[in-house]
Residue frames as qw, qx, qy, qz and C-alpha x, y, z in Angstrom:
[[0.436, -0.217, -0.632, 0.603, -198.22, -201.27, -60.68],
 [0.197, -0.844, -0.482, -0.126, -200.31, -199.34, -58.42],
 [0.152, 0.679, -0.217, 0.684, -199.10, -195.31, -57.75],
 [0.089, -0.724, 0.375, -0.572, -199.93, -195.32, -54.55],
 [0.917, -0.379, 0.075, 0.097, -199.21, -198.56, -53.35],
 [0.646, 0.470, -0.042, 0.600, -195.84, -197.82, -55.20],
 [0.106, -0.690, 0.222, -0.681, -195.53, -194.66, -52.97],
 [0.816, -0.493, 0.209, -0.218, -195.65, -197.19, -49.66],
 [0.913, 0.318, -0.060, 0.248, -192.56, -198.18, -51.04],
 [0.445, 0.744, -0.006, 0.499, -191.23, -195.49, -51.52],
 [0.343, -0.808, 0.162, -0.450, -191.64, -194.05, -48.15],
 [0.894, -0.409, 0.132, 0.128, -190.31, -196.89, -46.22],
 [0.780, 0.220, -0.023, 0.585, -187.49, -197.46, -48.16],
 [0.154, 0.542, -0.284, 0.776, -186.59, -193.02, -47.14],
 [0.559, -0.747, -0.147, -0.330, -187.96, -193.87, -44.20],
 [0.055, -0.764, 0.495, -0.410, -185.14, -192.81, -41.39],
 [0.731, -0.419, 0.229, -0.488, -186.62, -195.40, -38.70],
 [0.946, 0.294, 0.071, -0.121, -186.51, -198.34, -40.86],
 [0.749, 0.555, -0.322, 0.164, -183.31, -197.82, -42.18],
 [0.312, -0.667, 0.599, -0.314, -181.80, -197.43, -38.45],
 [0.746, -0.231, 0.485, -0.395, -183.65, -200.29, -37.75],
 [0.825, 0.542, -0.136, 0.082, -182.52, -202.33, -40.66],
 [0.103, 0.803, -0.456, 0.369, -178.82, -201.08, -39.74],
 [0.404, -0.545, 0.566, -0.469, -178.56, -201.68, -36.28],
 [0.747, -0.232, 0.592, -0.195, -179.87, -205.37, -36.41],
 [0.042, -0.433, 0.728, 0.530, -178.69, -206.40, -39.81],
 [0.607, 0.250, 0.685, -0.317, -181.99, -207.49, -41.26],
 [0.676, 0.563, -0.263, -0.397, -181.20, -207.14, -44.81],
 [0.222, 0.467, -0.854, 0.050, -178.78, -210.23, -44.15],
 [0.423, -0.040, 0.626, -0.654, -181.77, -212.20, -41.87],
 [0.298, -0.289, -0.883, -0.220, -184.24, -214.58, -42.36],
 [0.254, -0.022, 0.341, -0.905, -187.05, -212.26, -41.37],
 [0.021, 0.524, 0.832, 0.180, -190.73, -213.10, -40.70],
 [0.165, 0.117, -0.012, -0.979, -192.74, -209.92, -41.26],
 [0.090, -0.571, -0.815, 0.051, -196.63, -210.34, -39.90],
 [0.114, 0.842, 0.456, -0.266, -198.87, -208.40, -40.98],
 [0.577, -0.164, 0.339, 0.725, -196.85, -207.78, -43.95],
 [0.230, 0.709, 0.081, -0.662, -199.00, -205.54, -46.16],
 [0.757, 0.637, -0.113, -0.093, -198.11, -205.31, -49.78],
 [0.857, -0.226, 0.083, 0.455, -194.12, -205.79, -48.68],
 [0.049, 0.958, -0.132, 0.250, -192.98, -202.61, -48.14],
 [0.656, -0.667, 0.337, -0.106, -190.88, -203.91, -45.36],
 [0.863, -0.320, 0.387, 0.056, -190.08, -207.17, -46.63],
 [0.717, 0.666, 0.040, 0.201, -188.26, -206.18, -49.71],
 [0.092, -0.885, 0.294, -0.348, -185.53, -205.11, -47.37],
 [0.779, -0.439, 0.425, -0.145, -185.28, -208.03, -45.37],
 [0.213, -0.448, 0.810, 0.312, -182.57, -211.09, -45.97],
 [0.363, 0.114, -0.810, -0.446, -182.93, -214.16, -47.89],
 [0.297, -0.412, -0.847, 0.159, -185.82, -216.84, -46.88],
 [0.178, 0.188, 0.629, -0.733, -187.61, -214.17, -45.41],
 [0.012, 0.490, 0.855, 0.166, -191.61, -214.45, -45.49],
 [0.206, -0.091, 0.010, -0.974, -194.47, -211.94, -45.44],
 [0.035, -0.482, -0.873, -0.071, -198.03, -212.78, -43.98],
 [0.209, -0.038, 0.147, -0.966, -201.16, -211.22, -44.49],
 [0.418, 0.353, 0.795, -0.263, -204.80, -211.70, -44.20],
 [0.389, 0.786, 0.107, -0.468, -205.77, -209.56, -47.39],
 [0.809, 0.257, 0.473, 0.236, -205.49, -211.30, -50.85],
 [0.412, 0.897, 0.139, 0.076, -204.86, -208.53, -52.67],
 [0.190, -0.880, 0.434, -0.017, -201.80, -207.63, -50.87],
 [0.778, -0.030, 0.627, 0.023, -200.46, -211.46, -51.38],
 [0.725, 0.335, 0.412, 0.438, -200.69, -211.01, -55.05],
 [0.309, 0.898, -0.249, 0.191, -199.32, -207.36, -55.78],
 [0.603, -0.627, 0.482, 0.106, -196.53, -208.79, -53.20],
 [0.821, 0.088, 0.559, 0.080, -195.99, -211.60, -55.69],
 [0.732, 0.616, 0.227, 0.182, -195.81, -209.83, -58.60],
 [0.088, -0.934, 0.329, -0.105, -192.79, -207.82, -56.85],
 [0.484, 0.497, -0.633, 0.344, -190.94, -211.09, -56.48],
 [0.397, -0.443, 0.536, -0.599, -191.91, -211.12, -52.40],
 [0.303, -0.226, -0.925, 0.034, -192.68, -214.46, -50.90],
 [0.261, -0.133, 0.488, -0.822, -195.71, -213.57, -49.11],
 [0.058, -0.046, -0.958, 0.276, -198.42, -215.93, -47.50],
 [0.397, -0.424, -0.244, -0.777, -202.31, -215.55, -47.09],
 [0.579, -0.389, -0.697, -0.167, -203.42, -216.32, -44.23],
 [0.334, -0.784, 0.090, -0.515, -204.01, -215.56, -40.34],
 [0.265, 0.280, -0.812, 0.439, -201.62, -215.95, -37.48],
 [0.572, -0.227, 0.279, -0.737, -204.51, -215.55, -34.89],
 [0.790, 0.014, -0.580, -0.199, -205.97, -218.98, -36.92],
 [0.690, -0.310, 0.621, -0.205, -205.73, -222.04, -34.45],
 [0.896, 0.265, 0.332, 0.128, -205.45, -224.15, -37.82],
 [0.244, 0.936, -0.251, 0.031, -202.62, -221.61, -38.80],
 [0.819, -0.425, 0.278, 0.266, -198.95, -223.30, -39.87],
 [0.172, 0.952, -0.250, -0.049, -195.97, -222.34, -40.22],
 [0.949, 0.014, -0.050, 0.310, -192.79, -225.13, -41.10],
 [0.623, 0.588, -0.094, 0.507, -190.33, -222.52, -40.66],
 [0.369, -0.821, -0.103, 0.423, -188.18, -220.42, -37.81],
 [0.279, 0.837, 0.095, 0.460, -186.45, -217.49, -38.68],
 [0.481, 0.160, -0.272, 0.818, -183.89, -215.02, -37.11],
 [0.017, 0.102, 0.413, -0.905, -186.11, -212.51, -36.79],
 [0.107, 0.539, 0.678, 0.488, -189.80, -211.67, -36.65],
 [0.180, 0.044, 0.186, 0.965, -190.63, -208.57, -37.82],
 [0.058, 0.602, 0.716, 0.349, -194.44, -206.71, -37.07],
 [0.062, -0.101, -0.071, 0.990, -194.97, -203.23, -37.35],
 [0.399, -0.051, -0.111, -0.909, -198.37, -201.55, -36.96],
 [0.491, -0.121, -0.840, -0.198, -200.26, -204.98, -36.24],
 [0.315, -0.267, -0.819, 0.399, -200.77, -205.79, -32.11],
 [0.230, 0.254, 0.517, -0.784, -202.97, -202.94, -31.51],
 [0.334, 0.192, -0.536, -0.751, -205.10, -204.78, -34.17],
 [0.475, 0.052, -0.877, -0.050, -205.30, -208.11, -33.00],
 [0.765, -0.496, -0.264, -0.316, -208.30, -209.89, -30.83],
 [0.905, -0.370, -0.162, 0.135, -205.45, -211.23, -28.78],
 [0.203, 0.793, -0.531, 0.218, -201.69, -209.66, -28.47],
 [0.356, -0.514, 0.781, 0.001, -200.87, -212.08, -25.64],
 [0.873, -0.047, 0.484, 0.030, -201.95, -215.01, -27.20],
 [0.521, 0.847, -0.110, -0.001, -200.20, -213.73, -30.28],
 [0.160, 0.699, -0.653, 0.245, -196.99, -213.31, -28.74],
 [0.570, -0.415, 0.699, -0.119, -196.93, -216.50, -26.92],
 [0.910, 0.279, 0.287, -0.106, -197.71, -218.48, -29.96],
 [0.448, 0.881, -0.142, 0.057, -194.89, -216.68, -32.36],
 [0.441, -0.728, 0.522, 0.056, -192.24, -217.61, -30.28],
 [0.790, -0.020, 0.585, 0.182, -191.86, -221.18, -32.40],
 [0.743, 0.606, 0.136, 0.251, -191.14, -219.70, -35.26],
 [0.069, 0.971, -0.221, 0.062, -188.23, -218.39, -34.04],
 [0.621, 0.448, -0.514, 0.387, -184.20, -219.53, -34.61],
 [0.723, -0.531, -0.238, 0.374, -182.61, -220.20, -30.96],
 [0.366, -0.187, 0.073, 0.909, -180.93, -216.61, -30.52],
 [0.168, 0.541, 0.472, 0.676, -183.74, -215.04, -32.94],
 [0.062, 0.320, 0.358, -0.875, -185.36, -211.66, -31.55],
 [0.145, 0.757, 0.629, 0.107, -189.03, -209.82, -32.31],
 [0.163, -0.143, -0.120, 0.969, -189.04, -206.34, -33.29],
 [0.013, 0.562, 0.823, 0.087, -192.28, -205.15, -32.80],
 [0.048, 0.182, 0.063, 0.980, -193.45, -201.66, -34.06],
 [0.073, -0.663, -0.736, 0.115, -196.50, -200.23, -32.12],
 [0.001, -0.671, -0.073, -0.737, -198.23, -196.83, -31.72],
 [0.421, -0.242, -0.558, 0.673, -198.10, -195.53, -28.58],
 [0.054, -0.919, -0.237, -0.311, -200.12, -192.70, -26.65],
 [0.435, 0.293, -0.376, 0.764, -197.28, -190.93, -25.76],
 [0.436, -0.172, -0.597, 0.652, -196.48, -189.42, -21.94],
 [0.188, 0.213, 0.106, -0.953, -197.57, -185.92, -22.38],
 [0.222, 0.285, 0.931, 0.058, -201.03, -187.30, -23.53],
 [0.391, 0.751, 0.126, -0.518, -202.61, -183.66, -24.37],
 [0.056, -0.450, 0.697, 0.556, -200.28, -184.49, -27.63],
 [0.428, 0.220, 0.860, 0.168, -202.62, -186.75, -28.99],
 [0.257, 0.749, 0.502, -0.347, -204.46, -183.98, -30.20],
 [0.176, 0.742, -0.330, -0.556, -202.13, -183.12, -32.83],
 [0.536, 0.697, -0.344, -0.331, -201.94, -184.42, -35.82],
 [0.493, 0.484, -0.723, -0.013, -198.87, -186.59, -36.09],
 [0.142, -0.204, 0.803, -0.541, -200.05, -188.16, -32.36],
 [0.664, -0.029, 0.087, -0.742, -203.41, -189.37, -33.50],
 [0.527, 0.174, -0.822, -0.129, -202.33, -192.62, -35.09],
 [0.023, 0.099, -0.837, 0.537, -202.35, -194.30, -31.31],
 [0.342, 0.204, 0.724, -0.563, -206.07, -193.77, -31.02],
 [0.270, 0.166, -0.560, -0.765, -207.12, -194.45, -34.44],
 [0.786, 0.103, -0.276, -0.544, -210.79, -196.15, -35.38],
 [0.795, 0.226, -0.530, -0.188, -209.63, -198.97, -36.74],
 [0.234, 0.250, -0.848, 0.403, -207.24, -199.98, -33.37],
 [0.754, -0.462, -0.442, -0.151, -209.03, -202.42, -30.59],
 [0.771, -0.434, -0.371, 0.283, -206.03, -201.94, -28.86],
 [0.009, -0.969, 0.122, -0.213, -204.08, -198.80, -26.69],
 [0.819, -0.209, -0.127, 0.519, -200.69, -199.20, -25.45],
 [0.031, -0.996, 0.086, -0.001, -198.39, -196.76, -23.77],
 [0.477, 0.597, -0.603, 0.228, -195.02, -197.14, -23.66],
 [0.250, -0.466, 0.765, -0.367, -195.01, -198.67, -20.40],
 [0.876, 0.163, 0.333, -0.307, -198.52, -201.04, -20.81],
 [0.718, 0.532, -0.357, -0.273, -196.50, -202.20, -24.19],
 [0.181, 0.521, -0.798, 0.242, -193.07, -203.05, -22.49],
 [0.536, -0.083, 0.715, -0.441, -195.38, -205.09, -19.68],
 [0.818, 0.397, 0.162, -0.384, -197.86, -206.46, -22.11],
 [0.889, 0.241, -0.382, -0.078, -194.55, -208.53, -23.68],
 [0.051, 0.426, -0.843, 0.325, -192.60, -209.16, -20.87],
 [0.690, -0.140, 0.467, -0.535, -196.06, -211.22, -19.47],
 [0.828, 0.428, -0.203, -0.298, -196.21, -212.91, -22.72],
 [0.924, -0.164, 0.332, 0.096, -192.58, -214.39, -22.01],
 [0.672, 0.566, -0.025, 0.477, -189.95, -212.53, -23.47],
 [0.475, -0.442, -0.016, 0.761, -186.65, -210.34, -22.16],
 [0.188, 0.956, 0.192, -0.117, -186.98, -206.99, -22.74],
 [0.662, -0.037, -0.024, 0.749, -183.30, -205.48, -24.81],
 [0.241, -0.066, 0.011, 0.968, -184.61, -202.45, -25.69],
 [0.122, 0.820, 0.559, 0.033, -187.79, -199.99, -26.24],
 [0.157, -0.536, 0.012, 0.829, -187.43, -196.64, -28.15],
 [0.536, 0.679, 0.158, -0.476, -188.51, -194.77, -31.20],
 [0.697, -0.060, 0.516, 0.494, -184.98, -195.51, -33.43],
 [0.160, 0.981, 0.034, -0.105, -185.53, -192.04, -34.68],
 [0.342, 0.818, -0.460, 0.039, -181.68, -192.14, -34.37],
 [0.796, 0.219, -0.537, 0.173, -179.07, -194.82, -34.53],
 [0.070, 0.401, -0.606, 0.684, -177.76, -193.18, -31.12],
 [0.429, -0.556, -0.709, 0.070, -179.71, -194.74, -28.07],
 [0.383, -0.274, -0.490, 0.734, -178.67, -192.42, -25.92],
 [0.147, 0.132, -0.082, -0.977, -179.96, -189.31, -27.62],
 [0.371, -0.163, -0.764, -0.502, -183.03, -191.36, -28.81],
 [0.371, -0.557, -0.654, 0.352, -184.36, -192.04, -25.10],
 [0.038, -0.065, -0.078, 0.994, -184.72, -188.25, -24.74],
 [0.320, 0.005, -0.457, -0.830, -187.38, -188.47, -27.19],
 [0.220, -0.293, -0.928, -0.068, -189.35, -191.34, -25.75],
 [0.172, 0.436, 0.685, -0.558, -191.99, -188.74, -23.90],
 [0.412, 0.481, 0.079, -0.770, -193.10, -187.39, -27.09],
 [0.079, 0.131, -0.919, -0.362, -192.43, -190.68, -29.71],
 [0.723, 0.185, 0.152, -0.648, -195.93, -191.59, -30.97],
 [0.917, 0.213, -0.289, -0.172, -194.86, -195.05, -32.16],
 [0.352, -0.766, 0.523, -0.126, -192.39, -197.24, -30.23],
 [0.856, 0.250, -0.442, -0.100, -190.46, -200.50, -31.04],
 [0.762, -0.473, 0.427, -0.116, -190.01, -203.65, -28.68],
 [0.376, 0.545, -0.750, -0.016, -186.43, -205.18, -29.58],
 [0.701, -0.429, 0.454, -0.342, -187.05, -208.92, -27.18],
 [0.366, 0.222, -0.901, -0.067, -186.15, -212.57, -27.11],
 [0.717, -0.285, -0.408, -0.488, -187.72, -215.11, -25.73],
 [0.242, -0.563, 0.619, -0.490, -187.56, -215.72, -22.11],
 [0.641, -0.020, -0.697, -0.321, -187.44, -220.06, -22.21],
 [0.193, -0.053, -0.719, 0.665, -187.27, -219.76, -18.06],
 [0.340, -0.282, -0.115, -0.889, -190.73, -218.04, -18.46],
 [0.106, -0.290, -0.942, 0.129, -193.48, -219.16, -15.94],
 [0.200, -0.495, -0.080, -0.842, -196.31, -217.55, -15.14],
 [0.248, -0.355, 0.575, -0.694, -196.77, -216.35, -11.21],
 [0.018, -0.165, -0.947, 0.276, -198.37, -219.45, -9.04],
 [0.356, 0.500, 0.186, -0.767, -201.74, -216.53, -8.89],
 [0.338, 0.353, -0.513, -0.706, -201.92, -216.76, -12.59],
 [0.237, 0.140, -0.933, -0.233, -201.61, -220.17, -12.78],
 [0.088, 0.311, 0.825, -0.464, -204.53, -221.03, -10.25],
 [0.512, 0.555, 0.088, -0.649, -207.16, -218.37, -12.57],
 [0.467, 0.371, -0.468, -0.652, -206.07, -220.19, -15.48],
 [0.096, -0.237, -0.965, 0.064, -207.28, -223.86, -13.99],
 [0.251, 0.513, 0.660, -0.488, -210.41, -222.01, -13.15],
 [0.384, 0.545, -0.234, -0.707, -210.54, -220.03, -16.45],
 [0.350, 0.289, -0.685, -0.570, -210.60, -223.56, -18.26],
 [0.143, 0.169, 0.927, -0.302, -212.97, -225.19, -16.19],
 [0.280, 0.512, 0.219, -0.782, -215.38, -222.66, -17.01],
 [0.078, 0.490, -0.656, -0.569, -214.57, -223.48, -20.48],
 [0.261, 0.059, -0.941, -0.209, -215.55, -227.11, -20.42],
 [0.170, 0.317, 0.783, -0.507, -218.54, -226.76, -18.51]]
């Protein structure tokens, strides 16, 4: 086994967040999907049946040789299936990756159990926004990200998609109350939702998106 993939273990598993977050929604007992699973740091935590996808072979087969159930391939895909729903699904560090977030989150929804929820971990430029300039605040505007989300753009950016918002915070601590303090300086923030099956989108919308596929077919 690799040291320091072996150390991405490690950390999660002492990691404080995680183990609220674990806790609080009982996801070592769950049928978890976990996108944009990595090597399965995450999902080695999660309940029975749960799955791990990734796009990166390598991570697929050290996953495997841990025992992990974990998938190659891309949700994004349009030729991308999935026979299964789950309790929960689980992606942490992923949507400010992804060519699409909404169409992401409007597709994901079917793989979810009636009752199931999304906990979605993002980075966040946090309120006080000179903060990015330290250290532990840089993540949010890293290279590699296509996308930026604050804590408010995030909370919008899945309620459009079609989901109820239960909660948004850092899960720094198991306490909510004392945890919302923290939310102007939390560089990373996690959307607790279900799926809202009353969802429409606004009469406006709808009328750009007959002209957005005309355009299409022309």
């Amino acid at each position: 086994m690799n040291p320091d993939i072996e150390k991405r273990f490690v950390n999660t598993s002492n990691s404080k967040t995680f183990k609220n977050i674990v806790k609080i929604f009982e996801l070592d007992k769950k049928s978890v999907l976990d996108i944009g699973c990595s090597f399965g740091e995450f999902l080695t935590h999660f309940g029975k049946r749960s799955v791990g996808i990734t796009i990166m072979k390598e991570e697929v087969n050290y996953g495997k040789k841990k025992g992990l159930n974990i998938l190659y391939g891309n949700i994004e895909s349009d030729d991308f299936v999935l026979n299964e729903n789950f309790d929960v699904i689980f992606s942490n560090n992923l949507l400010e990756h992804l060519y699409s977030p909404h169409d992401f989150l409007c597709k994901i929804k079917k793989y979810l159990k009636p009752g199931g929820i999304l906990i979605l971990g993002v980075p966040c430029i946090p309120k006080i926004v000179s903060l990015v300039n330290l250290n532990k605040f840089r993540g949010s505007m890293a290279e590699a990200h296509i996308n930026f989300f604050t804590k408010d753009t995030l909370e919008k950016t899945v309620e459009r998609a079609g989901y109820i918002i239960l909660e948004i915070r850092g899960f720094h601590f198991r306490n909510k109350i004392i945890d919302k303090f923290l939310n102007l300086i939390y560089p990373h923030f996690y959307v607790i939702a279900k799926p809202d099956y009353n969802f429409k989108y606004t009469e406006k919308r709808m009328r750009e998106l007959v002209g957005y596929t005309d355009h299409q077919t022309n």
